[in-house]
DRENFILO-478791 format. One record per residue: residue number from 1; x, y, z of N, C-alpha, C, O, CB in turn. Coordinates in nm, 2 decimals. Glycine has a CB too. Layout:
! DRENFILO-478791
num=NUM, nu=X, nv=Y, nw=Z, cau=X, cav=Y, caw=Z, cu=X, cv=Y, cw=Z, ou=X, ov=Y, ow=Z, cbu=X, cbv=Y, cbw=Z $
...
This chain:
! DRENFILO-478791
num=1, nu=7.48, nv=6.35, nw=16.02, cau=7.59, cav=6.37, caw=15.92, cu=7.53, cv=6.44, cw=15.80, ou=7.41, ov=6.41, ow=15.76, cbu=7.65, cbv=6.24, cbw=15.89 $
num=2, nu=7.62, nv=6.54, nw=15.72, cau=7.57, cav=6.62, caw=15.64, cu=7.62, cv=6.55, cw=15.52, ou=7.74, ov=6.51, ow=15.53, cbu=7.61, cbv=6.76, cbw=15.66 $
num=3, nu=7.53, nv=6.52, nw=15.39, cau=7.56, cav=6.46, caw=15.29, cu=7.56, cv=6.57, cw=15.16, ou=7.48, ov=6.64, ow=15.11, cbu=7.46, cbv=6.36, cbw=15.28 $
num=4, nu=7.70, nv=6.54, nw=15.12, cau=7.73, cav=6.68, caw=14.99, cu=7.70, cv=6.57, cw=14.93, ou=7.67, ov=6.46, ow=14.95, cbu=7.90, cbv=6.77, cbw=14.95 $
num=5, nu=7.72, nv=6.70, nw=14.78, cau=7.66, cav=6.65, caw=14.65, cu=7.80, cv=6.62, cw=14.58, ou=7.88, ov=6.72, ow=14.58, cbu=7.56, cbv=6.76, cbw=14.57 $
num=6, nu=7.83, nv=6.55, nw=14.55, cau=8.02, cav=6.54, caw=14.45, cu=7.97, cv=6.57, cw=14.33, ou=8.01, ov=6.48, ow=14.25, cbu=8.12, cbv=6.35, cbw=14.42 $
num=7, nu=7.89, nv=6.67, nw=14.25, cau=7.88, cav=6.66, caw=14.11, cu=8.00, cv=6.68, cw=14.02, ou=8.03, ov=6.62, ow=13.92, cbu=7.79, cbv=6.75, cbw=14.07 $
num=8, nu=8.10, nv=6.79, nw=14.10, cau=8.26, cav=6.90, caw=14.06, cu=8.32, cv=6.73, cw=14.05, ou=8.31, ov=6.68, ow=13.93, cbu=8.36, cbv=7.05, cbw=14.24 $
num=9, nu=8.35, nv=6.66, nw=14.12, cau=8.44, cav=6.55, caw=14.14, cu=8.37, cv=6.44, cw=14.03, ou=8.46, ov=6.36, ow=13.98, cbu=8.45, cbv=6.51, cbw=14.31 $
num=10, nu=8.23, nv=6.41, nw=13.99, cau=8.19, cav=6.35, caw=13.91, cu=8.19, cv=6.37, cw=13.77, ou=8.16, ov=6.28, ow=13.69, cbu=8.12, cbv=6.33, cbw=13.95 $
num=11, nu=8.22, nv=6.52, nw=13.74, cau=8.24, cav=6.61, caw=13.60, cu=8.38, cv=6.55, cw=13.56, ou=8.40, ov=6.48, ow=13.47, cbu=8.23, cbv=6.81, cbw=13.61 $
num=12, nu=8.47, nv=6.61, nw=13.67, cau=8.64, cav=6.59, caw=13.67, cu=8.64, cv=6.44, cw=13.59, ou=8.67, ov=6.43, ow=13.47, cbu=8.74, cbv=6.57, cbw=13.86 $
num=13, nu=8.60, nv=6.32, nw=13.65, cau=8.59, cav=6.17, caw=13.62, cu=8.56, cv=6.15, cw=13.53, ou=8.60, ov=6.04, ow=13.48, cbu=8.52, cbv=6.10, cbw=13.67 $
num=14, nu=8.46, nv=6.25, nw=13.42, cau=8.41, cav=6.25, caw=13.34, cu=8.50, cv=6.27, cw=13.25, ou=8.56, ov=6.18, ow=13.20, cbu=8.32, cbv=6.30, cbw=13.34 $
num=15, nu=8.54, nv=6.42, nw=13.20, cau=8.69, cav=6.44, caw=13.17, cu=8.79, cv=6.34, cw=13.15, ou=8.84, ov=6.29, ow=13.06, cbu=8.74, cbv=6.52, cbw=13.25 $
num=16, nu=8.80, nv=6.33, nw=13.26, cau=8.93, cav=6.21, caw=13.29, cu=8.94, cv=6.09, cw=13.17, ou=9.03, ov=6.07, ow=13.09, cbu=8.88, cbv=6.11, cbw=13.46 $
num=17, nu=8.83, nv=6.03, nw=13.18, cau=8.74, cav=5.91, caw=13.09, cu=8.74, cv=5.93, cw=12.96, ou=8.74, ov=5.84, ow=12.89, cbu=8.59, cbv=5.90, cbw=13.12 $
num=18, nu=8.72, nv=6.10, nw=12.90, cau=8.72, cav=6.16, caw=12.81, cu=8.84, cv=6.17, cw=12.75, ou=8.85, ov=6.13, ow=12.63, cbu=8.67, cbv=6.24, cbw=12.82 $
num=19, nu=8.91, nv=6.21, nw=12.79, cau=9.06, cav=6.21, caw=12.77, cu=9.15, cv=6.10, cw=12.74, ou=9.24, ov=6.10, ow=12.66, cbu=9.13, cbv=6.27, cbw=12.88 $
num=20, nu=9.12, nv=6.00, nw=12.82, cau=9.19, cav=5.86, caw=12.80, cu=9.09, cv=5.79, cw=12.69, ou=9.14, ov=5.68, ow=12.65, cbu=9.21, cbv=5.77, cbw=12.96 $
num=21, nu=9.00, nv=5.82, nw=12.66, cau=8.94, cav=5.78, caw=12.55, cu=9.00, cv=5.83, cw=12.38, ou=9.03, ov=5.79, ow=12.27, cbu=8.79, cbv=5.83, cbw=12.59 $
num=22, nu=8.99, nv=5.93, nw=12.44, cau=9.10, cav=6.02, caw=12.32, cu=9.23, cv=5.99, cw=12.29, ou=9.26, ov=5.97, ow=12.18, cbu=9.12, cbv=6.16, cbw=12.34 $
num=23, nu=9.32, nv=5.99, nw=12.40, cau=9.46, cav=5.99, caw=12.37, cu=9.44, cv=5.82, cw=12.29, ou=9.53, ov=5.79, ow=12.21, cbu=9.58, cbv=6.01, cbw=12.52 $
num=24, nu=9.33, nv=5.73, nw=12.32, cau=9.38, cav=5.55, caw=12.26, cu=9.34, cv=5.57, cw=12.13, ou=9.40, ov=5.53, ow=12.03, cbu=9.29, cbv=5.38, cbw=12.33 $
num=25, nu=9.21, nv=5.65, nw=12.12, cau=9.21, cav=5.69, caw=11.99, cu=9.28, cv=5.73, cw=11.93, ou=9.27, ov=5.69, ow=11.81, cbu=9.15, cbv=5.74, cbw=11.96 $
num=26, nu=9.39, nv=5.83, nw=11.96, cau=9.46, cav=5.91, caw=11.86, cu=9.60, cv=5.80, cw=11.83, ou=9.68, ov=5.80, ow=11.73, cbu=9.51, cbv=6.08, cbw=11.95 $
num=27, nu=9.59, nv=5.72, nw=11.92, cau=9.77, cav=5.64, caw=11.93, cu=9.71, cv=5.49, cw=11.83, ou=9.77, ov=5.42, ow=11.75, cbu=9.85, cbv=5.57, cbw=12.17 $
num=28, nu=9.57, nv=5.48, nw=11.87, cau=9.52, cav=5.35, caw=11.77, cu=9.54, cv=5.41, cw=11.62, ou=9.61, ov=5.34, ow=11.54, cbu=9.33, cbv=5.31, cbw=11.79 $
num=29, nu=9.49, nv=5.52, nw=11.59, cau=9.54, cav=5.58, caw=11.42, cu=9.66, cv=5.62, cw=11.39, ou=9.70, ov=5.62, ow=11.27, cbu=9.48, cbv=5.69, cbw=11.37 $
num=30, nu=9.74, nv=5.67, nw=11.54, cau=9.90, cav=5.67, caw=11.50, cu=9.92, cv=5.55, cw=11.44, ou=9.93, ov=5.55, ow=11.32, cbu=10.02, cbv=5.69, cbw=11.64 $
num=31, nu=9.91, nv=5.43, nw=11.49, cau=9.95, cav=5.28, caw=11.47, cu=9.91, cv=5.24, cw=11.35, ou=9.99, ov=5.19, ow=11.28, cbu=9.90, cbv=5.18, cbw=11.56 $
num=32, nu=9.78, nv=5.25, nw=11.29, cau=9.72, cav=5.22, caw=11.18, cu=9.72, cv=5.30, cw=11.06, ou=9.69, ov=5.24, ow=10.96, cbu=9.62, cbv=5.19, cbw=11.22 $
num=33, nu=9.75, nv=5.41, nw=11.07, cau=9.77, cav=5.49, caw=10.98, cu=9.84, cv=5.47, cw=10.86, ou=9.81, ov=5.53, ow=10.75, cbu=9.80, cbv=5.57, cbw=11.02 $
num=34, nu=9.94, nv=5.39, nw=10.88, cau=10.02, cav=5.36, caw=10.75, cu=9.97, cv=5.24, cw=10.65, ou=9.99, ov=5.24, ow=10.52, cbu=10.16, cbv=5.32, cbw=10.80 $
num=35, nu=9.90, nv=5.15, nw=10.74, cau=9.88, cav=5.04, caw=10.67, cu=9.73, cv=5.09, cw=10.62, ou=9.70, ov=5.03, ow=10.51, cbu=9.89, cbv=4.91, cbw=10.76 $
num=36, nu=9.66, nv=5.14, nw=10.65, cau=9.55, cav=5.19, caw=10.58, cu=9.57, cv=5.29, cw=10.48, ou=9.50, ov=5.29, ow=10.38, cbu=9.46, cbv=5.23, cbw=10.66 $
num=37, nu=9.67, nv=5.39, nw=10.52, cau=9.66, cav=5.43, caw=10.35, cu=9.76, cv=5.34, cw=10.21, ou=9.75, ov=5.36, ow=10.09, cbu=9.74, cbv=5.61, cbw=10.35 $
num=38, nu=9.81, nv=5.26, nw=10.26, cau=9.88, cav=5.22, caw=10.16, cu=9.78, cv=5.11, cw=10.14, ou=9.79, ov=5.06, ow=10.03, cbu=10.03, cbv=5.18, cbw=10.19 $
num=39, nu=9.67, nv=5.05, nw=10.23, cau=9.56, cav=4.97, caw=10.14, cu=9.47, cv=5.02, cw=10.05, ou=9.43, ov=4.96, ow=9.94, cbu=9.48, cbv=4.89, cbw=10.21 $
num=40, nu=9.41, nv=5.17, nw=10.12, cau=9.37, cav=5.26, caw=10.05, cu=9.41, cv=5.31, cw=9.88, ou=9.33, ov=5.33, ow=9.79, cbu=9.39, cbv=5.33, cbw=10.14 $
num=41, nu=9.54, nv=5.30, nw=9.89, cau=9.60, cav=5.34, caw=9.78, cu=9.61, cv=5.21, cw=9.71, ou=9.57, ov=5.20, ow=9.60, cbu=9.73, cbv=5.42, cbw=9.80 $
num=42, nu=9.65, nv=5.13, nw=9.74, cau=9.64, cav=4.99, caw=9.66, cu=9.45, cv=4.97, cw=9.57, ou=9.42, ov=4.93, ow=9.46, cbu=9.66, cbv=4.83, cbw=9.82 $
num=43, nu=9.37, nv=5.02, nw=9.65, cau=9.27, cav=4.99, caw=9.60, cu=9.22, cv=5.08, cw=9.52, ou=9.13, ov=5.05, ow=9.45, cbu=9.20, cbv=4.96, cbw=9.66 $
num=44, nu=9.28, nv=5.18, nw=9.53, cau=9.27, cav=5.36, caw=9.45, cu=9.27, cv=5.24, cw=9.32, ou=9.18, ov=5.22, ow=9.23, cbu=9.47, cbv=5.52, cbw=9.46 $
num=45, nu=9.42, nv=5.17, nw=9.34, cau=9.49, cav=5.19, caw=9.15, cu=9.40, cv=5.02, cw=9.11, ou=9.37, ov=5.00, ow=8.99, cbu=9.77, cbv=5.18, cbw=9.12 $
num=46, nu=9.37, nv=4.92, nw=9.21, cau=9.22, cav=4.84, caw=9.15, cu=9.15, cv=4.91, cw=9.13, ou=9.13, ov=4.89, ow=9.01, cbu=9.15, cbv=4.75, cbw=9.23 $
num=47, nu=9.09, nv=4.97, nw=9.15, cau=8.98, cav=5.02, caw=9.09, cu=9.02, cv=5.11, cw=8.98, ou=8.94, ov=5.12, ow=8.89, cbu=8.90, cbv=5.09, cbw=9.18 $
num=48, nu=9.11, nv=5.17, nw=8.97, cau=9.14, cav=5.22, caw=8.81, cu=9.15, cv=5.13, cw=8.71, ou=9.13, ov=5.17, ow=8.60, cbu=9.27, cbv=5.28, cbw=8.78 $
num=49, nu=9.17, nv=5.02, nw=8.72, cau=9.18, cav=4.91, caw=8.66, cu=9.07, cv=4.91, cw=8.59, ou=9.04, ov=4.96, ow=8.48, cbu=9.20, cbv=4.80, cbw=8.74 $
num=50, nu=9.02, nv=4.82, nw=8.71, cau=8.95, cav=4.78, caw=8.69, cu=8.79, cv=4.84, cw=8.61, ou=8.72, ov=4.77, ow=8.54, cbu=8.98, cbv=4.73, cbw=8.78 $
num=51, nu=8.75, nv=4.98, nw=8.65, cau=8.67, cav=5.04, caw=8.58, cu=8.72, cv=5.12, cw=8.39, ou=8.66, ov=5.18, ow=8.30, cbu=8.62, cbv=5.14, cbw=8.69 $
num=52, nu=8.84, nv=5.07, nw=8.42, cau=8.90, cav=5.16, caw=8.31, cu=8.84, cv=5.02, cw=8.23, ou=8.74, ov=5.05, ow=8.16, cbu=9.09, cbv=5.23, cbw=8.29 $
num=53, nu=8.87, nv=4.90, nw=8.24, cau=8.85, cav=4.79, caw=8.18, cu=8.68, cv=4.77, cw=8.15, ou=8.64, ov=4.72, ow=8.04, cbu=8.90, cbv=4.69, cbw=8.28 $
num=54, nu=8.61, nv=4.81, nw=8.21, cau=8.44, cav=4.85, caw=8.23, cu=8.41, cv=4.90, cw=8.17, ou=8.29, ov=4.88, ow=8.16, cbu=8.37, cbv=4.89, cbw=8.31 $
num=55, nu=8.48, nv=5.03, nw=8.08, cau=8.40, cav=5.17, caw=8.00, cu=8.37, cv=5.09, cw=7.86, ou=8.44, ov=5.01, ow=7.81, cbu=8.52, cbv=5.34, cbw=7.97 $
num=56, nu=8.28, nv=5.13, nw=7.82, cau=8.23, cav=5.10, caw=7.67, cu=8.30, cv=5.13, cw=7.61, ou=8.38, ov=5.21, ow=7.66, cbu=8.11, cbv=5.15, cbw=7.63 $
num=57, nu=8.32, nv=5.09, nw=7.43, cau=8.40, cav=5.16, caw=7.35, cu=8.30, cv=5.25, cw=7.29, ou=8.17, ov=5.26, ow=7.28, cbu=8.48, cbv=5.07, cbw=7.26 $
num=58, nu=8.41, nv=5.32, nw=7.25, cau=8.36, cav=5.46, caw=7.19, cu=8.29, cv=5.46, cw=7.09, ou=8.32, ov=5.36, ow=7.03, cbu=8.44, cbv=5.55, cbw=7.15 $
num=59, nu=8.19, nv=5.53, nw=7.00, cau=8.16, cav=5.51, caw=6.85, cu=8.28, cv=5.46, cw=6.75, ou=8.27, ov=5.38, ow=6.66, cbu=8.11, cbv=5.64, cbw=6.80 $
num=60, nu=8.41, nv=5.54, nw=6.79, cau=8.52, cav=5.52, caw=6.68, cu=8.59, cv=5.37, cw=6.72, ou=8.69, ov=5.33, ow=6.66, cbu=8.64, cbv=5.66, cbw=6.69 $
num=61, nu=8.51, nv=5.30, nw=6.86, cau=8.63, cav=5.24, caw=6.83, cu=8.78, cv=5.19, cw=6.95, ou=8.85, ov=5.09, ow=6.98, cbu=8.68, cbv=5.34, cbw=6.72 $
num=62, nu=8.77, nv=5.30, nw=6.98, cau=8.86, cav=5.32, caw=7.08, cu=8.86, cv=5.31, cw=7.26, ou=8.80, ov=5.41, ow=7.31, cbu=8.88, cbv=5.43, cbw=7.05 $
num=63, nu=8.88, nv=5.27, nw=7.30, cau=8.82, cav=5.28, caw=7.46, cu=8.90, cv=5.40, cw=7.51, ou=8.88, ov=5.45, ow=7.62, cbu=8.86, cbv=5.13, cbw=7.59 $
């Protein structure tokens, strides 16, 4: 019996694997996407806050 090589059919699998790796990725950040920029943005405006609160005052006086 003659024994082929499947590399063509083991590349495809590969692909295959690649692709369904991607599309969960892309549907995991469809899903999460909202809630991370709006925590994102929540922490934008803490941290304005909060460093605006941190700056030294000025020679005059003023922050």
């Amino acid at each position: 019996m003659i024994r082929r090589r499947r590399t063509a059919q083991s590349t495809v699998e590969a692909m295959l694997a690649m692709s369904v790796l991607t599309v969960a990725v892309a549907a995991a950040a469809y899903v999460f996407i909202g809630p991370l920029d709006a925590g994102v943005t929540a922490m934008d405006q803490d941290m304005r806050i909060v460093l605006d609160d941190a700056r030294p005052a000025s020679s005059s006086g003023k922050r």
